[in-house]
Backbone as ProteinMPNN parsed JSONL, in Angstrom:
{"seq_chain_A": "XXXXXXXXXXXXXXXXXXXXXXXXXXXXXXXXXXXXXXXXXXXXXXXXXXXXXXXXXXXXXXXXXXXXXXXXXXXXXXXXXXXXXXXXXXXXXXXXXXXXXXXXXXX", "coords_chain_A": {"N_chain_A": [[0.831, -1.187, 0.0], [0.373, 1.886, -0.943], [2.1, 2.387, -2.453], [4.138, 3.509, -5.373], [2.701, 2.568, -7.636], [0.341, 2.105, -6.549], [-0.971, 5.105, -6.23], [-0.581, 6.176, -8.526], [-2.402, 4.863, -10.448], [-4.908, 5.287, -8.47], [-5.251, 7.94, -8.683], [-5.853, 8.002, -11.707], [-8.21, 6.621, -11.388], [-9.754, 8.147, -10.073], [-9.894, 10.454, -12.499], [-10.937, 8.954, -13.703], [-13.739, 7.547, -12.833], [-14.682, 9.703, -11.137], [-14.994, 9.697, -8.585], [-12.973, 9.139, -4.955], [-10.314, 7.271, -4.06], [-10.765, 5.05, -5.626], [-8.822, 3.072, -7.24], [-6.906, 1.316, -10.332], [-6.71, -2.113, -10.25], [-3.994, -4.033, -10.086], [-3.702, -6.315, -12.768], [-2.686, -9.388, -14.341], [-2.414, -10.489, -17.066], [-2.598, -12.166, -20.778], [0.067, -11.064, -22.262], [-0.321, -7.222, -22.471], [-2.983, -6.726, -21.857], [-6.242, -7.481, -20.44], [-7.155, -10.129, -20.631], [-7.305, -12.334, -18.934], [-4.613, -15.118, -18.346], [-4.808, -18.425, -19.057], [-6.038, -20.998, -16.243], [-5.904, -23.66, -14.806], [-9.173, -25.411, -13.107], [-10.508, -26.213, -10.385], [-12.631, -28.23, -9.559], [-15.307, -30.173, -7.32], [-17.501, -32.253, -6.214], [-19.019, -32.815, -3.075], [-19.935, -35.507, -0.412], [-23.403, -35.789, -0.048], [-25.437, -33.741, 2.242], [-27.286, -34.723, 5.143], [-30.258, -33.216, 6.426], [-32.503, -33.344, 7.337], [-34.526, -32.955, 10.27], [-34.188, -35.349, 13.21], [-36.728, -36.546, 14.766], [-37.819, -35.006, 18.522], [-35.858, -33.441, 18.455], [-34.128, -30.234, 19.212], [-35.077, -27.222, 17.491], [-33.289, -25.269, 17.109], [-30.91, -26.342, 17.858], [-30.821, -28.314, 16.227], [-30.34, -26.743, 13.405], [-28.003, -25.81, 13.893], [-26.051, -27.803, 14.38], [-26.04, -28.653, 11.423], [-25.157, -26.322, 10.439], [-22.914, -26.607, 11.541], [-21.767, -29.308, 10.736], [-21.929, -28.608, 7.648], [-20.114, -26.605, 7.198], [-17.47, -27.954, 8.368], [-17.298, -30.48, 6.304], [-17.241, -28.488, 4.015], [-14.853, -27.201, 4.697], [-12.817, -29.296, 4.491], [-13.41, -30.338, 2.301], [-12.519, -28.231, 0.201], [-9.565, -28.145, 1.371], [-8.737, -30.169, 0.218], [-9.013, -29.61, -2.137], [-7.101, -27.629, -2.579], [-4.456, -29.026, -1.782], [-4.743, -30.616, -4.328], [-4.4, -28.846, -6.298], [-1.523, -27.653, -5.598], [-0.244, -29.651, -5.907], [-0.208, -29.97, -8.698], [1.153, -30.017, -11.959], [0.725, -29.363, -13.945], [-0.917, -26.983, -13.679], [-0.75, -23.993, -14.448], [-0.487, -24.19, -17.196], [-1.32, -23.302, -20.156], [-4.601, -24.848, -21.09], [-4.743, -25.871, -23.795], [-2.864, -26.211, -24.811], [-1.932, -28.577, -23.312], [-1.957, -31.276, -23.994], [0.627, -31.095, -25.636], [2.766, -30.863, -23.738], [2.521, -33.603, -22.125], [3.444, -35.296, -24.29], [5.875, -36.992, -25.829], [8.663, -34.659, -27.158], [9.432, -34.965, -30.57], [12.246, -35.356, -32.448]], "CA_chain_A": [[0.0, 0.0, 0.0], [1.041, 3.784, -1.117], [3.055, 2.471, -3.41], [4.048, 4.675, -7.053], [1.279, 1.799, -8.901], [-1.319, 2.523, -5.784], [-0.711, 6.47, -6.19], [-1.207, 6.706, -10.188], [-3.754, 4.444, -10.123], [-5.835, 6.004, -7.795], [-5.161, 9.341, -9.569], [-6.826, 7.808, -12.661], [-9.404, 6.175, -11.252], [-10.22, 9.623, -9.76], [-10.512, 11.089, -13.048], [-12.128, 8.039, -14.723], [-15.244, 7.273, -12.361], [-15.47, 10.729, -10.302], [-14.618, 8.862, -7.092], [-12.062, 9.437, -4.296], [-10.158, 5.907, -3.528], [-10.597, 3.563, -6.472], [-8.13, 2.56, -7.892], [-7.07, 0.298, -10.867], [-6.253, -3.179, -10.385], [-2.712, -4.518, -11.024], [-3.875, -7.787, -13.624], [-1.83, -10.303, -14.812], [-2.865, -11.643, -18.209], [-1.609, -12.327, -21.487], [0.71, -9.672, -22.316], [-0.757, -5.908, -21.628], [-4.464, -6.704, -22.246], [-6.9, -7.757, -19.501], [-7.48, -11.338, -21.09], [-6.774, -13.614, -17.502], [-4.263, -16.639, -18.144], [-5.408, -19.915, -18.546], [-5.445, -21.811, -15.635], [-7.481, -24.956, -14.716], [-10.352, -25.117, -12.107], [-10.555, -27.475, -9.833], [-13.911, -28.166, -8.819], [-15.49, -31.291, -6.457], [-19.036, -31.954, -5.609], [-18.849, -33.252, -1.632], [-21.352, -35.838, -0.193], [-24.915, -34.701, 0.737], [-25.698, -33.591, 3.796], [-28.541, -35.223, 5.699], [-30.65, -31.883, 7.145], [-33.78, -33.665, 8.174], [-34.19, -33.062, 11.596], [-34.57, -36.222, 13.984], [-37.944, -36.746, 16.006], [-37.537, -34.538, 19.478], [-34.537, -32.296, 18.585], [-34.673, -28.657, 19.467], [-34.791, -26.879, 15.807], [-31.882, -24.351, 16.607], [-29.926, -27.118, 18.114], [-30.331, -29.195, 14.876], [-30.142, -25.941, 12.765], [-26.564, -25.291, 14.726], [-25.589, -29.245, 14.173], [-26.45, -28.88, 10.314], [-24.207, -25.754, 9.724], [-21.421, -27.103, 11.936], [-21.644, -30.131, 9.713], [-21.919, -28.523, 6.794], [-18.701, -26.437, 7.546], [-16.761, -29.286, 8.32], [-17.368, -30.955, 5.205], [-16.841, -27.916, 2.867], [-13.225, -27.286, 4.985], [-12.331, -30.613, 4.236], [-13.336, -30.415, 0.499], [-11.48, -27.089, -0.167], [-8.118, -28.727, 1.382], [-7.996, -31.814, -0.441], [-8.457, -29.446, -3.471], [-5.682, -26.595, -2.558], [-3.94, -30.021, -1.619], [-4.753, -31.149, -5.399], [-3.644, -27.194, -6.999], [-0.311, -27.532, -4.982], [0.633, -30.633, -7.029], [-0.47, -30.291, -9.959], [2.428, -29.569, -12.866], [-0.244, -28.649, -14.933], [-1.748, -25.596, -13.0], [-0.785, -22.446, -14.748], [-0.398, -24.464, -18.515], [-2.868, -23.352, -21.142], [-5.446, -25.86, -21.537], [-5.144, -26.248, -25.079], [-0.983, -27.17, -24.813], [-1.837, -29.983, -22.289], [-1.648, -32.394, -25.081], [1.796, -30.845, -26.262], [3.145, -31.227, -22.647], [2.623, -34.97, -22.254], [4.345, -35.953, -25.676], [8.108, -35.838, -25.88], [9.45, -33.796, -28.377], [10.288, -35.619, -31.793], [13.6, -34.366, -33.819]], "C_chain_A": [[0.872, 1.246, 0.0], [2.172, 3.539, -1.709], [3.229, 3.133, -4.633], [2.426, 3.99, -7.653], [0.149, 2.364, -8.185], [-1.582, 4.014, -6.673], [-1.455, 6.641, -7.541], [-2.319, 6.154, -10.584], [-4.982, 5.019, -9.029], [-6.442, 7.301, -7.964], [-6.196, 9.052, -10.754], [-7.834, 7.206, -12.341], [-10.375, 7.221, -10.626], [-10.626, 10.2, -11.09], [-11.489, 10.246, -13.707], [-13.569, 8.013, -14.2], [-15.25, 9.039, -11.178], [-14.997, 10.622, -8.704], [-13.145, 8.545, -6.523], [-11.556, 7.484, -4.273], [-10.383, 5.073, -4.376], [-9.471, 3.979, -7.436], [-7.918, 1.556, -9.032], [-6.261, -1.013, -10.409], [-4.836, -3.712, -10.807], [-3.449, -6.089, -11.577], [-2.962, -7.963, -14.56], [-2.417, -11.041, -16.09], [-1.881, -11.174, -19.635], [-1.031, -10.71, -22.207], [0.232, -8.293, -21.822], [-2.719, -5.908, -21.534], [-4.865, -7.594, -20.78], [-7.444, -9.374, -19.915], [-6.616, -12.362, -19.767], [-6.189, -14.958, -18.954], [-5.503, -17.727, -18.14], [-5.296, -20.479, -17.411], [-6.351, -22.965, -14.995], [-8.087, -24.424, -13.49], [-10.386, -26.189, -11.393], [-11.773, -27.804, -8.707], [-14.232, -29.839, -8.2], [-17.115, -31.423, -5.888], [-18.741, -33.257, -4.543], [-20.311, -34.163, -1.525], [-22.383, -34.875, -0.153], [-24.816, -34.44, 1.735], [-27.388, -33.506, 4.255], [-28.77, -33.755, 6.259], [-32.009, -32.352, 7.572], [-33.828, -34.192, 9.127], [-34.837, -34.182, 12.118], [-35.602, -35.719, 14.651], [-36.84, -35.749, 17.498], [-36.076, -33.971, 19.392], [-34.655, -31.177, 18.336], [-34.093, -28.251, 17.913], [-33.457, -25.931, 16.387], [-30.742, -25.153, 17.153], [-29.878, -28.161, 16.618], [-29.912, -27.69, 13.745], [-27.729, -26.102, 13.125], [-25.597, -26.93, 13.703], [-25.248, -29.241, 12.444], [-24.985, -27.791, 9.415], [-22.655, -26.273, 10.267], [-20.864, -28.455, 10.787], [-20.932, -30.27, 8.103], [-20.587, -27.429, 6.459], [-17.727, -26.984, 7.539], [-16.543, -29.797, 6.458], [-16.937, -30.143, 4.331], [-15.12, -27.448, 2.96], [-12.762, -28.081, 4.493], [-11.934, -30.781, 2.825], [-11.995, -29.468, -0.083], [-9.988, -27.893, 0.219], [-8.007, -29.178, 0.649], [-7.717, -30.853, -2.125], [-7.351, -28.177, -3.802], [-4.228, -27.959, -2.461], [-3.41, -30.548, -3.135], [-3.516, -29.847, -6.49], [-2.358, -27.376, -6.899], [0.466, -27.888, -6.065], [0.292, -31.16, -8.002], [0.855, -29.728, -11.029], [1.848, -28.6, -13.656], [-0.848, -27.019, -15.004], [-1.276, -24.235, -13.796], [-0.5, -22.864, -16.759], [-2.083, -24.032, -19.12], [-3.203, -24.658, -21.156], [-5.256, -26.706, -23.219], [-3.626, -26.807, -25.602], [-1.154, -28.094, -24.466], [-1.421, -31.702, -22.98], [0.198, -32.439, -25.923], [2.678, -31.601, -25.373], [3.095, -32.747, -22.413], [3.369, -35.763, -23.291], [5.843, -35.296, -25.47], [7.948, -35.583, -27.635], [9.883, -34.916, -29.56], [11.172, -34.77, -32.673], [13.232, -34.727, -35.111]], "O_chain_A": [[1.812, 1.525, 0.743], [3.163, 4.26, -1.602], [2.118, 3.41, -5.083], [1.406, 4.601, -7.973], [-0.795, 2.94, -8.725], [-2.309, 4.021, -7.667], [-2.589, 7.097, -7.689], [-3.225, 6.838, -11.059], [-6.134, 4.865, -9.433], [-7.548, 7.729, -7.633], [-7.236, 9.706, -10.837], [-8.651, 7.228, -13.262], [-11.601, 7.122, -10.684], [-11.805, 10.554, -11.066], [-12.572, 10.609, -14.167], [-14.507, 8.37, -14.913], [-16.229, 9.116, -10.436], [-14.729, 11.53, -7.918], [-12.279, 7.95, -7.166], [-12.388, 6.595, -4.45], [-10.192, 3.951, -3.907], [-9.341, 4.965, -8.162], [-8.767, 0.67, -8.931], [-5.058, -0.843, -10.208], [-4.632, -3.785, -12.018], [-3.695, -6.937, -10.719], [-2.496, -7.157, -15.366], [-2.858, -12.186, -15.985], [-0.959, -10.363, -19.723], [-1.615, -9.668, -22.504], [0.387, -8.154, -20.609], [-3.428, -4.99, -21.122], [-4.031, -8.234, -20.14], [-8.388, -9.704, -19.198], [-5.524, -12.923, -19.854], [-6.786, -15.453, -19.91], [-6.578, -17.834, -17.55], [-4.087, -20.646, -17.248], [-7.56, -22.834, -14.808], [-7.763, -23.388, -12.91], [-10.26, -27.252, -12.002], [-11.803, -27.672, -7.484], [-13.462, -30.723, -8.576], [-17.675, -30.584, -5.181], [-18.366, -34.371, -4.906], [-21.372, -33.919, -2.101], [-22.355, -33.645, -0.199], [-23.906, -34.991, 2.354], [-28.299, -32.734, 3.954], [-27.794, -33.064, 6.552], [-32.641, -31.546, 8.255], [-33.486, -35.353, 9.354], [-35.999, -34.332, 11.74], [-35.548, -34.587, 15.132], [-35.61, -35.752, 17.553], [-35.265, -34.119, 20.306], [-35.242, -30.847, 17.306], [-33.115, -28.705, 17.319], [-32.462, -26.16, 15.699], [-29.608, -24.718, 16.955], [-28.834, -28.616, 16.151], [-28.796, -27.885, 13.263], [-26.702, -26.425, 12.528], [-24.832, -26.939, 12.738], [-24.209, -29.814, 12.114], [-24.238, -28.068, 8.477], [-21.599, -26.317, 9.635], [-19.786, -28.479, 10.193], [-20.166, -31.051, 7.537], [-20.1, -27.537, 5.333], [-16.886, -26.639, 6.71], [-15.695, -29.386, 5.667], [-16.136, -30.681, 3.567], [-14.326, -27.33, 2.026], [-11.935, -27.636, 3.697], [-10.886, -31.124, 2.277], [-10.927, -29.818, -0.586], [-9.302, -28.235, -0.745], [-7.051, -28.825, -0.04], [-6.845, -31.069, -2.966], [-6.9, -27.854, -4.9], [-3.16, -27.762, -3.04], [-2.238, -30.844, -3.368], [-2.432, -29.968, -7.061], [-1.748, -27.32, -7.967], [1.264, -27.306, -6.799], [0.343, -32.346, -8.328], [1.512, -28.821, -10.519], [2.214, -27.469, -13.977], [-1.101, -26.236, -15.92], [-1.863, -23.276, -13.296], [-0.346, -21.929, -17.544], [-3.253, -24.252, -18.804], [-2.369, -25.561, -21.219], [-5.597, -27.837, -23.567], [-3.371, -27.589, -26.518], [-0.604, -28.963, -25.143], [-0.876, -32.731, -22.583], [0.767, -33.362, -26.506], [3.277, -32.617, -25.726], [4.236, -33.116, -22.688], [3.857, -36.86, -23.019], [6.489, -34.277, -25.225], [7.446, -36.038, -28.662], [10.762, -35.722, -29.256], [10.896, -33.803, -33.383], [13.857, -34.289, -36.077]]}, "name": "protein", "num_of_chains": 1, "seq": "XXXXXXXXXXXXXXXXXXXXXXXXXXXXXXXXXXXXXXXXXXXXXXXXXXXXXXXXXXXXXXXXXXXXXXXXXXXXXXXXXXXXXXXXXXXXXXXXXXXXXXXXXXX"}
């Protein structure tokens, strides 16, 4: 923060929208253009989660039970897939090389 990029950026985003404090964005994509990198996604759909409350259980004590649950479970998920990101080789290759990358090179 209050670095030269904050500073001039904040300057132009002053004259662009009118407004004190915005700033532009430092983004990273291919060369000077706003076009984001490829980079994969790594998505996971987690069991279900049972939410129908048992006979004689106080509703904000099963309510409570349901999000603690359902907390749990989505912590869990997210690791395994920052876990997956870590070690992947792949992670910042265009999609559309991935096929290049696996083949060796022929002379």
């Amino acid at each position: 923060r209050g670095g030269a990029w904050e500073t001039r950026s904040r300057r132009l985003g002053e004259r662009l929208h009118g407004l004190s404090g915005v700033g532009i964005p430092i983004v990273r994509g291919w060369g000077p253009t706003l076009i984001p990198r490829p980079q994969r996604m790594y998505l996971r759909f987690a069991p279900p989660i049972a939410t129908s409350r048992p006979p004689r259980v106080d509703p904000d004590t099963w309510i409570a039970t349901v999000k603690d649950r359902t907390k749990t479970a989505l912590e869990q998920t997210l690791a395994d897939l920052q876990r997956l990101r870590a070690s992947d080789p792949f992670r910042n290759l265009n999609p559309l090389a991935w096929h290049r990358a696996v083949r060796a090179r022929s002379l």
